[in-house]
FIKOLZA-1660 file (N, C-alpha, C; in steps of 0.1 Angstrom, whole numbers, plus 5000, padded with zeros to 4 digits):
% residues 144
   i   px   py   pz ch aa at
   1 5009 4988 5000  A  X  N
   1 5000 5000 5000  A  X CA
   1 5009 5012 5000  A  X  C
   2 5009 5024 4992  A  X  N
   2 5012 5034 4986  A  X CA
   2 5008 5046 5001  A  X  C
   3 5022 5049 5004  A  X  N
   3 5020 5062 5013  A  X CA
   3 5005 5069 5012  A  X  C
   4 5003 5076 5000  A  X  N
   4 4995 5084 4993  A  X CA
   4 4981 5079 5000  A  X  C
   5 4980 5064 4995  A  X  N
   5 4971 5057 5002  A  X CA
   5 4968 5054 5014  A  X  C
   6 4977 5054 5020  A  X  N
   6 4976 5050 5038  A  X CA
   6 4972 5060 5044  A  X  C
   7 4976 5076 5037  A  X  N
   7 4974 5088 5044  A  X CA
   7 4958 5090 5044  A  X  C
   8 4954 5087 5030  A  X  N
   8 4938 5092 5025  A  X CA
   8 4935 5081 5032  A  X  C
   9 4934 5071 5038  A  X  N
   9 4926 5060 5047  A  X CA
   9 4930 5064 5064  A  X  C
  10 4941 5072 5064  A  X  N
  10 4941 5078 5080  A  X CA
  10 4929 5091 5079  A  X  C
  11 4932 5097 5070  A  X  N
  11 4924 5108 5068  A  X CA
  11 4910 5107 5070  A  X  C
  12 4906 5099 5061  A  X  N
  12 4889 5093 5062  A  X CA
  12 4886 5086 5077  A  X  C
  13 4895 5083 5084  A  X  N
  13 4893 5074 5093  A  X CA
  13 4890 5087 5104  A  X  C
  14 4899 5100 5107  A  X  N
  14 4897 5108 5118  A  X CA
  14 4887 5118 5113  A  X  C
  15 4887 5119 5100  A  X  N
  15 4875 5124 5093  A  X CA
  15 4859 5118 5103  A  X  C
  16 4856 5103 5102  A  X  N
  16 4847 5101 5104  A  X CA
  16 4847 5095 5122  A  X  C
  17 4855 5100 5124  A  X  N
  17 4857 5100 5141  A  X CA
  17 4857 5112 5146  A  X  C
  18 4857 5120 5139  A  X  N
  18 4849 5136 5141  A  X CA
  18 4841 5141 5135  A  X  C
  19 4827 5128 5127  A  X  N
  19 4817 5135 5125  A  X CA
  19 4816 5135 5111  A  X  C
  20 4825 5142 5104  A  X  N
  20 4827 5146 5092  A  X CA
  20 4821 5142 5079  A  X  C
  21 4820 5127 5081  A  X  N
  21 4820 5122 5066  A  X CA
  21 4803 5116 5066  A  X  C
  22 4802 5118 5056  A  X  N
  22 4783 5111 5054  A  X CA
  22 4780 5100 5056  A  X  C
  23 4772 5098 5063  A  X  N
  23 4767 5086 5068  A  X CA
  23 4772 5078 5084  A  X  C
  24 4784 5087 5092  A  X  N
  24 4789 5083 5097  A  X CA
  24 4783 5085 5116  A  X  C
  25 4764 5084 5110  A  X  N
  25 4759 5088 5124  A  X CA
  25 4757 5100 5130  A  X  C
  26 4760 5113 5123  A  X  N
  26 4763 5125 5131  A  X CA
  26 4751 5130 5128  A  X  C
  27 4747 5144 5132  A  X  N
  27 4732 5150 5132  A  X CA
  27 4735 5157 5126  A  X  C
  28 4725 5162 5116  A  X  N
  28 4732 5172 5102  A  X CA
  28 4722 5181 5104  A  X  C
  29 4726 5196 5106  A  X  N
  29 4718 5206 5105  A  X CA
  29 4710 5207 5095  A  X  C
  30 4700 5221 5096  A  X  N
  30 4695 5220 5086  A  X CA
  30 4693 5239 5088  A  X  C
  31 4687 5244 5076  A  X  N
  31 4691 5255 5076  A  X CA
  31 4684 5262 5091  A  X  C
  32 4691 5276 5092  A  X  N
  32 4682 5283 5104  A  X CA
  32 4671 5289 5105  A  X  C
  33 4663 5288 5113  A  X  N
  33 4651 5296 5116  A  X CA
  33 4655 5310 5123  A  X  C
  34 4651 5324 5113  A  X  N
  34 4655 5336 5123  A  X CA
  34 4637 5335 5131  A  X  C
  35 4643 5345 5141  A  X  N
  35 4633 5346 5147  A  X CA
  35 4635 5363 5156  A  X  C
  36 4620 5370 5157  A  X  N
  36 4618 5382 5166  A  X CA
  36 4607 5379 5173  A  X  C
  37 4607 5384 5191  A  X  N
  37 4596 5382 5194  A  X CA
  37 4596 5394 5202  A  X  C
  38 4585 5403 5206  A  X  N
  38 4584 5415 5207  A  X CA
  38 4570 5413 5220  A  X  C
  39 4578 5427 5230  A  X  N
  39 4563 5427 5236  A  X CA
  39 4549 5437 5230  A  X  C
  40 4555 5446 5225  A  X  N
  40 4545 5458 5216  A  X CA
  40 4539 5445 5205  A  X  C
  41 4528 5447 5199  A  X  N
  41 4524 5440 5188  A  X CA
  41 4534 5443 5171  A  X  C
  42 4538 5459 5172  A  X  N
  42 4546 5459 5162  A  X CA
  42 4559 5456 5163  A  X  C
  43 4565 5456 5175  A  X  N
  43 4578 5451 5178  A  X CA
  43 4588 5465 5176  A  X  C
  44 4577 5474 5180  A  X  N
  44 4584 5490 5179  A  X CA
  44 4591 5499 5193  A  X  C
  45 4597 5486 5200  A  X  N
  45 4598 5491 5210  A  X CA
  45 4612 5487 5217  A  X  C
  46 4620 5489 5223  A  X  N
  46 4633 5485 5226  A  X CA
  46 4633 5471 5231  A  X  C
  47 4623 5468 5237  A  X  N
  47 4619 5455 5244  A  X CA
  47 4617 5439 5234  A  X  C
  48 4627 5434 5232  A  X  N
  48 4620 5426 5222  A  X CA
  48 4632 5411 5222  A  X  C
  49 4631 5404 5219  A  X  N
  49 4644 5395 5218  A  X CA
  49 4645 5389 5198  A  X  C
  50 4655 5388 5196  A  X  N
  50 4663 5385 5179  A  X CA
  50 4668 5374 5181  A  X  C
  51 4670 5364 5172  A  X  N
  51 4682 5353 5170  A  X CA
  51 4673 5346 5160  A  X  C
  52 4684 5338 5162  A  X  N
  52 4688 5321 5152  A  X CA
  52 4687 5312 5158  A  X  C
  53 4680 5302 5148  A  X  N
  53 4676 5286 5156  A  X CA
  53 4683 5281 5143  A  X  C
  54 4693 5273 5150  A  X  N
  54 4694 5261 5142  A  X CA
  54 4692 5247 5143  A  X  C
  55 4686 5241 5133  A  X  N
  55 4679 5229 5135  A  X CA
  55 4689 5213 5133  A  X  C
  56 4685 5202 5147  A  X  N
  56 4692 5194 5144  A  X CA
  56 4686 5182 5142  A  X  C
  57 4689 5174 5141  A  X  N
  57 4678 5156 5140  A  X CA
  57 4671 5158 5154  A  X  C
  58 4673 5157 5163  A  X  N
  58 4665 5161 5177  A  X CA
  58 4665 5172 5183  A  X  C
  59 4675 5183 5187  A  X  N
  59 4678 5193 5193  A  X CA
  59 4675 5201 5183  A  X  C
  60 4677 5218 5191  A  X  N
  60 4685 5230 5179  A  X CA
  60 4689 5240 5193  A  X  C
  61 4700 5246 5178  A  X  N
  61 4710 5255 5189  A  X CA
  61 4701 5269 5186  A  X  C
  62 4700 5275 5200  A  X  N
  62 4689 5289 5200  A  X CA
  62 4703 5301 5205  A  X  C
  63 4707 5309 5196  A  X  N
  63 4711 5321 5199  A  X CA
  63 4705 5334 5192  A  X  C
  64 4709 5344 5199  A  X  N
  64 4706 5357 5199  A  X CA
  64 4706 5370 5214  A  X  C
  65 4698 5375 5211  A  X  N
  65 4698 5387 5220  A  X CA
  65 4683 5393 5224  A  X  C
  66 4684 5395 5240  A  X  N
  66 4672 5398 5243  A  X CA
  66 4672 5416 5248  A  X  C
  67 4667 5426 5243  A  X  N
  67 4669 5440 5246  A  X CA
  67 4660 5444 5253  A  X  C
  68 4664 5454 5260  A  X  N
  68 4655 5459 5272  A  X CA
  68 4657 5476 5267  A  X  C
  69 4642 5480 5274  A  X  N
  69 4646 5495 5276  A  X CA
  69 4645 5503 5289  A  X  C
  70 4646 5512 5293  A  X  N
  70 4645 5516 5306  A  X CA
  70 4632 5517 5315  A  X  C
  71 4624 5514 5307  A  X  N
  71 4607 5512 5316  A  X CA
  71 4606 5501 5325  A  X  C
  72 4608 5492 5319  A  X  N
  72 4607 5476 5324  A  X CA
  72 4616 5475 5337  A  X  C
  73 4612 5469 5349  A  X  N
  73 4621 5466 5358  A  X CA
  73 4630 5453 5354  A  X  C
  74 4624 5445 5344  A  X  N
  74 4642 5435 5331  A  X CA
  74 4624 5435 5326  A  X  C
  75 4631 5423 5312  A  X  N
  75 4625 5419 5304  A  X CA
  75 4631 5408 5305  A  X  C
  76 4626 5393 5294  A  X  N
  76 4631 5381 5301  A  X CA
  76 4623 5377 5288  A  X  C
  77 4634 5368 5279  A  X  N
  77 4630 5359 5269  A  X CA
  77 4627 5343 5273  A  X  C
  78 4614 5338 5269  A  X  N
  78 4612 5324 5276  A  X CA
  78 4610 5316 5260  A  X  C
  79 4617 5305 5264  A  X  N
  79 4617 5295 5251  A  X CA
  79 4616 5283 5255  A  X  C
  80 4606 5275 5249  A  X  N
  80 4596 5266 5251  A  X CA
  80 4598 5257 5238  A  X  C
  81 4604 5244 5240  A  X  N
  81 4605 5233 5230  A  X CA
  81 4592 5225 5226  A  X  C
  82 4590 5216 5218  A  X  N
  82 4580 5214 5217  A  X CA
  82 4582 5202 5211  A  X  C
  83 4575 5188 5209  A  X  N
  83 4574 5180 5200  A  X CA
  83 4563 5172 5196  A  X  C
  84 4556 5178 5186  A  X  N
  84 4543 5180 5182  A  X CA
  84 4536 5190 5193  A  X  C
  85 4526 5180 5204  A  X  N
  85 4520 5194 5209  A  X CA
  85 4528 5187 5220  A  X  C
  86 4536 5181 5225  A  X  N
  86 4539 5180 5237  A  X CA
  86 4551 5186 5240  A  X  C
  87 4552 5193 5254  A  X  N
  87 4562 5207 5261  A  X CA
  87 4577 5195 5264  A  X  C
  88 4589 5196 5259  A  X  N
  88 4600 5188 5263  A  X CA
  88 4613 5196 5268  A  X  C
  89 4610 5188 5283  A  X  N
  89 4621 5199 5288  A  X CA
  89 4612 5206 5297  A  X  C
  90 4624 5217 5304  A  X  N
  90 4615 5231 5310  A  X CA
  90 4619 5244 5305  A  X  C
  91 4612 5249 5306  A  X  N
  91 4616 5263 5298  A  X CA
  91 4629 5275 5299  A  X  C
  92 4636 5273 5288  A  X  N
  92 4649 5283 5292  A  X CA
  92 4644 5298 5287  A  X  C
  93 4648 5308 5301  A  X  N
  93 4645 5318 5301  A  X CA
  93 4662 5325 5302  A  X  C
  94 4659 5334 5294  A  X  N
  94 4668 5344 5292  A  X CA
  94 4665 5363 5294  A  X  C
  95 4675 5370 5307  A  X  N
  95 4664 5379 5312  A  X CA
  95 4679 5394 5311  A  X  C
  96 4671 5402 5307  A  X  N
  96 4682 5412 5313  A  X CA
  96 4674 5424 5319  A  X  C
  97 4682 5431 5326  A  X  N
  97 4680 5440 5334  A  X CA
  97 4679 5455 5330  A  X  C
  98 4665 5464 5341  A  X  N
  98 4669 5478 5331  A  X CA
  98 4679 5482 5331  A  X  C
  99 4681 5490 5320  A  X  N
  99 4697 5500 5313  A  X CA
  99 4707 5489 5311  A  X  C
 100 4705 5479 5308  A  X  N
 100 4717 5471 5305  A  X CA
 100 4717 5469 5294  A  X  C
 101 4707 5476 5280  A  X  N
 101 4701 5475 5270  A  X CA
 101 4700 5461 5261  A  X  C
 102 4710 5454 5264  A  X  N
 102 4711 5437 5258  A  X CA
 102 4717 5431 5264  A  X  C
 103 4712 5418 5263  A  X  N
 103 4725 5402 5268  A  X CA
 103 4722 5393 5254  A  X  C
 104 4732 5389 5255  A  X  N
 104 4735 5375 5244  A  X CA
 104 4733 5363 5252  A  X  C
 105 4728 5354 5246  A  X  N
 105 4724 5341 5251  A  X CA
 105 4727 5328 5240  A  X  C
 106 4734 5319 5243  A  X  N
 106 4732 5307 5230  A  X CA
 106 4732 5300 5242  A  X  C
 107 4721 5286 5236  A  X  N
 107 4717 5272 5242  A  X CA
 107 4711 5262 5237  A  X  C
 108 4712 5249 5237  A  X  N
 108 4709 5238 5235  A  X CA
 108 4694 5234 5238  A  X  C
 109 4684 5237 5227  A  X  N
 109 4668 5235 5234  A  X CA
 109 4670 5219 5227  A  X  C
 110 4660 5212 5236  A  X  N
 110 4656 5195 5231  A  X CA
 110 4660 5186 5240  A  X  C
 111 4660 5170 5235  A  X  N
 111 4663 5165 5243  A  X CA
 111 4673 5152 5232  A  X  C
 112 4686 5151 5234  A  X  N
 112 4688 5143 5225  A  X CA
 112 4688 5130 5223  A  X  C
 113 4678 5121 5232  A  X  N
 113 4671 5111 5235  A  X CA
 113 4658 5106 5232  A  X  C
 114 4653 5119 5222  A  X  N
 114 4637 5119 5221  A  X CA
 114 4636 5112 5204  A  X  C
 115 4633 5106 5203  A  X  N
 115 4630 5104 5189  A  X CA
 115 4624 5109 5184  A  X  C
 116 4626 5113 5170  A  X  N
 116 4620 5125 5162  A  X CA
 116 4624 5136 5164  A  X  C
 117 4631 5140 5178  A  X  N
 117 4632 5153 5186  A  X CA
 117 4621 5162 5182  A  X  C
 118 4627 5174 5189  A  X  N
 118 4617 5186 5186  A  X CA
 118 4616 5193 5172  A  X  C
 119 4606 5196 5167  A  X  N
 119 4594 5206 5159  A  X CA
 119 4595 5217 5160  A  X  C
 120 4589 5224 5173  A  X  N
 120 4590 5234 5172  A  X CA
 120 4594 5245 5186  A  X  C
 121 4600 5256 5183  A  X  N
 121 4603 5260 5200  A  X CA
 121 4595 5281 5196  A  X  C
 122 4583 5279 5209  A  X  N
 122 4578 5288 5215  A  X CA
 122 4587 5301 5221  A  X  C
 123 4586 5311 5214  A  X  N
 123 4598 5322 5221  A  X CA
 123 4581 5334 5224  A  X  C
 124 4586 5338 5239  A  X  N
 124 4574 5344 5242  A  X CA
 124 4584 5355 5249  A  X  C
 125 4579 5369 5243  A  X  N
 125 4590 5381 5250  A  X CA
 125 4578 5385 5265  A  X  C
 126 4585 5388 5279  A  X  N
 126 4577 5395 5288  A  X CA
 126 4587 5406 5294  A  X  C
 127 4579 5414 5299  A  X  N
 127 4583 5429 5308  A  X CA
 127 4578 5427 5320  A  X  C
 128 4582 5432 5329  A  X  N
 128 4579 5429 5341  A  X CA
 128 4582 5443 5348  A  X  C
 129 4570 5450 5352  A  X  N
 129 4568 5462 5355  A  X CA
 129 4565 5462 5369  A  X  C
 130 4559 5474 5376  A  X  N
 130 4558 5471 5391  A  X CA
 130 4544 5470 5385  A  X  C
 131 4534 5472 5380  A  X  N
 131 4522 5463 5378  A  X CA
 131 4521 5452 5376  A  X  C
 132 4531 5441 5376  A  X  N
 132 4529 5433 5372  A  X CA
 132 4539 5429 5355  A  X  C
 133 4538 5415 5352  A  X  N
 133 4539 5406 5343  A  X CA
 133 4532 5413 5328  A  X  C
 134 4535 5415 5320  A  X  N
 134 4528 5417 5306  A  X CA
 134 4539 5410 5295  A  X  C
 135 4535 5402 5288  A  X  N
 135 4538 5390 5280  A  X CA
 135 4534 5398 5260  A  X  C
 136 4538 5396 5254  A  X  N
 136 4535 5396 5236  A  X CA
 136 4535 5383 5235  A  X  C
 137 4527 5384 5219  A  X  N
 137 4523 5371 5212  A  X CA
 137 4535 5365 5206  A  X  C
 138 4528 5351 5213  A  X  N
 138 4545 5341 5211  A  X CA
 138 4545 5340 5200  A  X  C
 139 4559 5340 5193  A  X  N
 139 4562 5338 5179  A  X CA
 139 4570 5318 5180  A  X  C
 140 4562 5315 5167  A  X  N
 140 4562 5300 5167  A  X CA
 140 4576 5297 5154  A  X  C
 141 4585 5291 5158  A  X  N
 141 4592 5285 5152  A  X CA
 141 4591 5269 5146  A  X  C
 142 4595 5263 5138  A  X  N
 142 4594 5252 5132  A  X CA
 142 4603 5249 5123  A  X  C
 143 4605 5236 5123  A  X  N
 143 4617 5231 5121  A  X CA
 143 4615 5225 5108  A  X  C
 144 4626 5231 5097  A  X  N
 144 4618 5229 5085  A  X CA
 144 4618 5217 5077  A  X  C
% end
């Protein structure tokens, strides 16, 4: 066997021991879901959270940013997995504080034990004022 050769059969070999090569078991993304969810109905208002969902055979990775404006005592992004209609997991909340105007957040929604994994993840923006809790309409993601 030909150097040349032994190299391209090491190559393929840590290739697919890290995933790499097709067929070799790994979870293959699929494109991203952007997403905004807003507490105003137009989403005209400092208060809102942005990101990317990327989709995997079970899981998807959720990053972005949740903004705040100075009214709110924080604001707090809640994201909610789903698989079909059933809730998997508990909900990752992501919160920042007034005048800190944004935080960054990336995490792991799903479970990677579920078969089929998850569908779809619920992003619901809330403010939290001294009246109280006020929540916008959850924006629905799905896994394409």
């Amino acid at each position: 066997m030909s150097l040349r050769h032994r190299s391209g059969i090491v190559l393929m070999s840590v290739m697919a021991a890290l995933g790499l090569v097709a067929g070799a078991g790994t979870a293959s993304a699929s494109s991203g879901s952007g997403f905004t969810a807003c507490y105003a109905p137009q989403c005209d208002t400092k208060d809102y959270t942005t990101g990317d969902i990327v989709w995997y055979n079970r899981t998807a990775t959720v990053t972005g940013k949740v903004y705040t404006s100075d009214a709110p005592d924080y604001t707090q992004a809640v994201f909610e997995a789903y698989a079909g209609s059933t809730k998997v997991g508990v909900p990752q909340t992501r919160t920042v504080s007034r005048y800190a105007v944004y935080k960054e957040f990336s995490f792991v929604a799903g479970d990677p034990d579920l078969v089929g994994g998850i569908d779809r993840i619920k992003v619901t923006l809330c403010v939290y004022v001294p009246a109280g809790k006020r929540c916008g309409t959850p924006y629905q993601a799905w896994r394409p």
